[in-house]
N, C-alpha and C positions, 0 to 999 in steps of 0.2 A: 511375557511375549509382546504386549501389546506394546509395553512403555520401552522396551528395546526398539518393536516400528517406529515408532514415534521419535526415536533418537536417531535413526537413521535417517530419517525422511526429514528431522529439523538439521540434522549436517550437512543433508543432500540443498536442504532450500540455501543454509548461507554460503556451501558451497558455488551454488549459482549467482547468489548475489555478491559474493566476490569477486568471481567472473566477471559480472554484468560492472561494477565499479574498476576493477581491471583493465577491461576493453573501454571504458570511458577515459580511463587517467593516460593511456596507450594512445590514445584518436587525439587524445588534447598533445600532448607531448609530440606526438607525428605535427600536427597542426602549428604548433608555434617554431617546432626545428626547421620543418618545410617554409615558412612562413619567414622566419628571422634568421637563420641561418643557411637557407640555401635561398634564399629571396624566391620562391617560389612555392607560392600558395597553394595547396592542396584543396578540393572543393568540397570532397566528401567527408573530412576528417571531422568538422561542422558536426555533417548531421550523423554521423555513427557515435561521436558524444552524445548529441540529443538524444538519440533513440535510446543508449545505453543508459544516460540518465534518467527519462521518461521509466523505463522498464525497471532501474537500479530503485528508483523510489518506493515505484509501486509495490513490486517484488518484496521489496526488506517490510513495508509498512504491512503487507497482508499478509507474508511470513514469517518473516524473524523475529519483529518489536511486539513485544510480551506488552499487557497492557500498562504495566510501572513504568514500559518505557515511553511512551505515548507524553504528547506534551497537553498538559491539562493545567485552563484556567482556575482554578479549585478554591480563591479568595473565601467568597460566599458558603461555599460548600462547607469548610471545614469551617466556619464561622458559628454553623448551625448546629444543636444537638444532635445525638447520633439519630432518630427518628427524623429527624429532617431530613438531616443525609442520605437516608435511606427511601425515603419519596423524590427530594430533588435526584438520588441516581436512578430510580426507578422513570420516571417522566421522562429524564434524556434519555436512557435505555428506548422504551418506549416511541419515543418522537423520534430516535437514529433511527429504528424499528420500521416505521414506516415511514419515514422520506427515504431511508435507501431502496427498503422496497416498492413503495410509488415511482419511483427513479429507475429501478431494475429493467423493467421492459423496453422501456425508451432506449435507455445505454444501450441496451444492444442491440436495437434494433438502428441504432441511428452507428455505432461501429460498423455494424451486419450491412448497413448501407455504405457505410466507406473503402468496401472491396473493388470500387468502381475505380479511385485512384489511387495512385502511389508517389513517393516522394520522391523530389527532382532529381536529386544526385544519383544515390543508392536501388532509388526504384522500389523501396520496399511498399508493399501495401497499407495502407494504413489501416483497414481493420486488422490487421497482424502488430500492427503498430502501438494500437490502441485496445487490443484483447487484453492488455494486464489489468484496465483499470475493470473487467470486469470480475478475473481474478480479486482484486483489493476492495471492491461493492462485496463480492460472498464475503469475504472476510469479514469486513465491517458487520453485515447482517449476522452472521453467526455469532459473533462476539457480541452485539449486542440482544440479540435473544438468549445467547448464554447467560449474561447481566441481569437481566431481565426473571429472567426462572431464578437466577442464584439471589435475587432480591425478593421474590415471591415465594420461595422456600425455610428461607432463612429463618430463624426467630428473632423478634425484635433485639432481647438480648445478648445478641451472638456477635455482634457487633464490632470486630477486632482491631478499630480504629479510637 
């Protein structure tokens, strides 16, 4: 039951972030047609890309991209025995751990303050604007306290790298 929610609720996220890359590629295309082909610049087509982009990133990075998919420096890492590896992942686990969580209350509290204005064209608010990135902070936080327990659990020999 559970791993069917879960399959519905990961369809539902790249369903929206389809959307959200959709209405981005649609605002560009309106923008350059308006633009070079009817000589007549559109203003908002601009920033409904932005916003779409801004939201399409965040969106896919705290929902869709599995951590394989994640672009990771790893030179060093894989350099080290597996015991290595498994403290240097522990310590960045750890160190994501809490800078995103020392970072938490500020983001929102400094989004939570951006209700006051909105963007030029479209009018939209900007803590509505910028609510994904608090969305993609849980993210990050969950996955790496996931990391974190999954490195603290594990046996050293269990190691499947």
């Amino acid at each position: 039951m559970a791993a069917r929610l879960f399959g519905i609720l990961k369809r539902g996220a790249e369903a929206v972030g389809a959307l959200l890359f959709l209405l981005m590629f649609l605002a560009f295309l309106l923008q350059v047609g308006s633009r070079y082909l009817l000589d007549s610049p559109l203003g908002w087509t601009l920033e409904a890309s932005l916003a779409a982009y801004l939201w399409f990133v965040f969106w896919a990075s705290a929902l869709m991209l599995r951590e394989q998919d994640q672009v990771r420096f790893d030179l060093l890492l894989r350099a080290l025995p597996a015991r290595g590896r498994r403290w240097l992942e522990m310590l960045a686990a750890a160190a994501t751990l809490a800078l995103f969580g020392v970072a938490l209350w500020p983001t929102a509290d400094w989004i939570g303050f951006m209700r006051i204005d909105r963007t030029w064209t479209l009018g939209i608010r900007f803590d509505l604007l910028f609510s994904v990135y608090l969305l993609f902070m849980a993210a990050v936080l969950l996955r790496s306290a996931g990391a974190l327990v999954s490195h603290l659990i594990r046996r050293p020999g269990n190691d499947e790298r």
